[in-house]
Backbone as JSON, one array per atom type, in Angstrom:
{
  "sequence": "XXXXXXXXXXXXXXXXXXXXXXXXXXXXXXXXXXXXXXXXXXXXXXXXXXXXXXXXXXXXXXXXXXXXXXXXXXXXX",
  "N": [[-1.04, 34.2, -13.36], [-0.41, 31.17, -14.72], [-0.25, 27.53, -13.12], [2.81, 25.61, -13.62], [4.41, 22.48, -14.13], [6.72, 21.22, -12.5], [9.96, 19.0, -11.92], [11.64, 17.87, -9.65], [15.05, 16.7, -8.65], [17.13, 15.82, -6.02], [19.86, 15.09, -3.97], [20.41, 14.46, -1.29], [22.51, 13.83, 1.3], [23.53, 11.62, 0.08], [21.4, 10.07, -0.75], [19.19, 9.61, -3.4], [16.44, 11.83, -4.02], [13.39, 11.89, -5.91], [10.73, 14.15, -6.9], [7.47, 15.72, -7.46], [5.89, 18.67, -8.42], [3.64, 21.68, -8.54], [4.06, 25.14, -9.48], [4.5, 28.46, -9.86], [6.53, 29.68, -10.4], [10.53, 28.4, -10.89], [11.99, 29.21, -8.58], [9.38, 29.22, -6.75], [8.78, 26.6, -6.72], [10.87, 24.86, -5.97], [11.2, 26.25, -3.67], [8.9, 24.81, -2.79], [9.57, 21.84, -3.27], [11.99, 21.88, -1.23], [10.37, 21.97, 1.41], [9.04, 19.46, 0.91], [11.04, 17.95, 0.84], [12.31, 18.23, 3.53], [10.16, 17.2, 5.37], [10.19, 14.45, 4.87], [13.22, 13.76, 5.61], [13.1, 14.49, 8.22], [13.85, 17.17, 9.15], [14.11, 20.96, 9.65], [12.23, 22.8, 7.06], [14.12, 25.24, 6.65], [16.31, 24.68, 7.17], [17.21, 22.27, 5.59], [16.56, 24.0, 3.06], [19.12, 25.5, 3.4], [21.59, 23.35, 2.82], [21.08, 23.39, -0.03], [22.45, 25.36, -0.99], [23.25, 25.8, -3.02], [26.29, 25.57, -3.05], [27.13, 23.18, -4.09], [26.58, 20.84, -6.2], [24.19, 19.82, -6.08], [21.45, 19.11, -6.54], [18.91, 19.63, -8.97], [16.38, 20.96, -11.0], [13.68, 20.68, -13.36], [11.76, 22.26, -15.74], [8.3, 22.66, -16.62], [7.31, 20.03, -16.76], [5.92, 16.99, -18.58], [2.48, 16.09, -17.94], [2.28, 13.44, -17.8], [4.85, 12.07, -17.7], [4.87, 12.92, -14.85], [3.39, 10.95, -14.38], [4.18, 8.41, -14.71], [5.81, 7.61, -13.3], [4.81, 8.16, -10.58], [3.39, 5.92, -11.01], [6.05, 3.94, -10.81], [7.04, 4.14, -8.36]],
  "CA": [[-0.13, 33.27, -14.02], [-0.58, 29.61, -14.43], [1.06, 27.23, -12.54], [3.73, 24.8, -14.28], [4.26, 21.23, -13.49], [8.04, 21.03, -12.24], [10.5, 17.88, -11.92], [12.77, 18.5, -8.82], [15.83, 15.65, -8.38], [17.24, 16.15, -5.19], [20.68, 14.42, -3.79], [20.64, 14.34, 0.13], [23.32, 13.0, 2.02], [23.74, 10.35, -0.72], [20.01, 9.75, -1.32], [18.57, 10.62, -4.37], [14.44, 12.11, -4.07], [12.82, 12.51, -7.04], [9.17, 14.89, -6.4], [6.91, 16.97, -8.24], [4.99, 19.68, -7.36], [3.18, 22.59, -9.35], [4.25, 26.29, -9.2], [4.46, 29.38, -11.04], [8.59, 29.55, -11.09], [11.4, 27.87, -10.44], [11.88, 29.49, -7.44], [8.47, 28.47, -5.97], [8.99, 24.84, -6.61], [12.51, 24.86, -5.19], [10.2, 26.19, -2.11], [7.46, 23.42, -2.43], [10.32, 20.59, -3.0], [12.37, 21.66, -0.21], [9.46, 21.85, 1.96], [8.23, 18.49, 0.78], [11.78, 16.55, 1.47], [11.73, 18.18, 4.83], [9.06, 15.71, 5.81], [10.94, 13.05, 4.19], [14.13, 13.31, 6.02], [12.84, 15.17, 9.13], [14.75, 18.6, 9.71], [13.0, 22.23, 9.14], [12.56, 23.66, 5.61], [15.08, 26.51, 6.63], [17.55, 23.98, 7.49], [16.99, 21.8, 4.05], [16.99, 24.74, 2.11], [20.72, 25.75, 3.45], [21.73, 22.2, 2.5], [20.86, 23.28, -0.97], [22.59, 26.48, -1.13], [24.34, 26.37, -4.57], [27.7, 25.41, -2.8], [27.46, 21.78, -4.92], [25.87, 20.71, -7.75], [23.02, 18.6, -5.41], [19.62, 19.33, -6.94], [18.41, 19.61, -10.33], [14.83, 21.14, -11.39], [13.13, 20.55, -14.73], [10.31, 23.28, -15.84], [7.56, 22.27, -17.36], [7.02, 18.31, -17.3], [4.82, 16.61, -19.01], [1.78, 15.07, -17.15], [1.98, 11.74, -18.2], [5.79, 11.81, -17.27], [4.6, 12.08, -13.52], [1.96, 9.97, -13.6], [4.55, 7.15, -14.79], [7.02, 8.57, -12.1], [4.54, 7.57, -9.53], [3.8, 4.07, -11.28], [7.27, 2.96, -10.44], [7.08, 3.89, -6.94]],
  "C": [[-0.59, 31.83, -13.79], [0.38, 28.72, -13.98], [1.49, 26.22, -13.57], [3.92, 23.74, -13.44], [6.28, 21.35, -13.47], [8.72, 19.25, -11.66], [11.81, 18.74, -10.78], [13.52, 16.7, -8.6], [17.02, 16.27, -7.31], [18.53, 15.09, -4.19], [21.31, 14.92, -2.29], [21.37, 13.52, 0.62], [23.9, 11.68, 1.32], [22.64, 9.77, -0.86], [19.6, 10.49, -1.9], [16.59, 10.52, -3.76], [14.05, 12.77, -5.2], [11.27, 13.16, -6.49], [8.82, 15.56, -7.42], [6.01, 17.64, -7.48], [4.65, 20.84, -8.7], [3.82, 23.81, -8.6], [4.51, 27.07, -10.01], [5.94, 29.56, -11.48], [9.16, 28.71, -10.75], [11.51, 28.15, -9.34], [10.89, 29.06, -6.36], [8.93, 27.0, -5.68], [10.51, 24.71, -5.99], [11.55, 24.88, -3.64], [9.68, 24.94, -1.59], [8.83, 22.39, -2.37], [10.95, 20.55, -1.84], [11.34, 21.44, 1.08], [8.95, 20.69, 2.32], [9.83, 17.07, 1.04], [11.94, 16.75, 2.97], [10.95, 17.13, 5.58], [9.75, 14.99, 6.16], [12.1, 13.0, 5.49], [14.51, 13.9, 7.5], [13.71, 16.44, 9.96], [13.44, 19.8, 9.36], [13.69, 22.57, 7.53], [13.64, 24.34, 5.36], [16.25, 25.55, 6.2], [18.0, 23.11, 5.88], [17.6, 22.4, 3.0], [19.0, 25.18, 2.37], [21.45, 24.88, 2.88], [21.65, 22.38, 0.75], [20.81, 24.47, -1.43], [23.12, 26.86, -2.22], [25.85, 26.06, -4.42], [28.04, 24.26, -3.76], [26.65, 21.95, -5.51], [24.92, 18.79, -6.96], [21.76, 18.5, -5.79], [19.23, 19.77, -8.64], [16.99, 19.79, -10.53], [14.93, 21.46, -12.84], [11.79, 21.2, -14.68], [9.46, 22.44, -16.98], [7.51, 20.58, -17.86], [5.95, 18.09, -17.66], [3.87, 15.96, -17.79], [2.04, 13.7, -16.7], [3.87, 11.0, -17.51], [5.51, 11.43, -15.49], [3.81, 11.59, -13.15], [2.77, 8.78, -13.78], [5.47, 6.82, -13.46], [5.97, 7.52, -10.75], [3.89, 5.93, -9.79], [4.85, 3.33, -10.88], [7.45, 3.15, -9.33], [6.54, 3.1, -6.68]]
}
């Protein structure tokens, strides 16, 4: 399978994180994003992911973005 360019928007504690990341589903990239705000806001993945269990309406992923969308994405950072 090929991977897909995904748009994850991500609403922590009252900070929004916008990221991208490649992966073959939705599900992956849910993986890779949580994974990748981990970092960001220093807890474990596990812990993240609980945080973003479906109880609220905190995270939002978009399949299939265009390139050029996150290449502007990281222009405005």
């Amino acid at each position: 399978m090929k991977k897909k360019l995904f748009k994850g928007t991500f609403n922590y504690a009252g900070e929004t994180y916008v990221m991208f990341t490649h992966a073959i589903t939705k599900e992956w990239a849910f993986l890779n994003f949580t994974s990748q705000l981990s970092k960001k806001v220093g807890y474990k993945p596990s812990y993240v992911r609980g945080y973003f269990n479906g109880a609220t309406d905190n995270y939002y992923i978009k399949e299939e973005v265009k390139e050029d969308e996150s290449k502007d994405s990281e222009k405005d950072s």
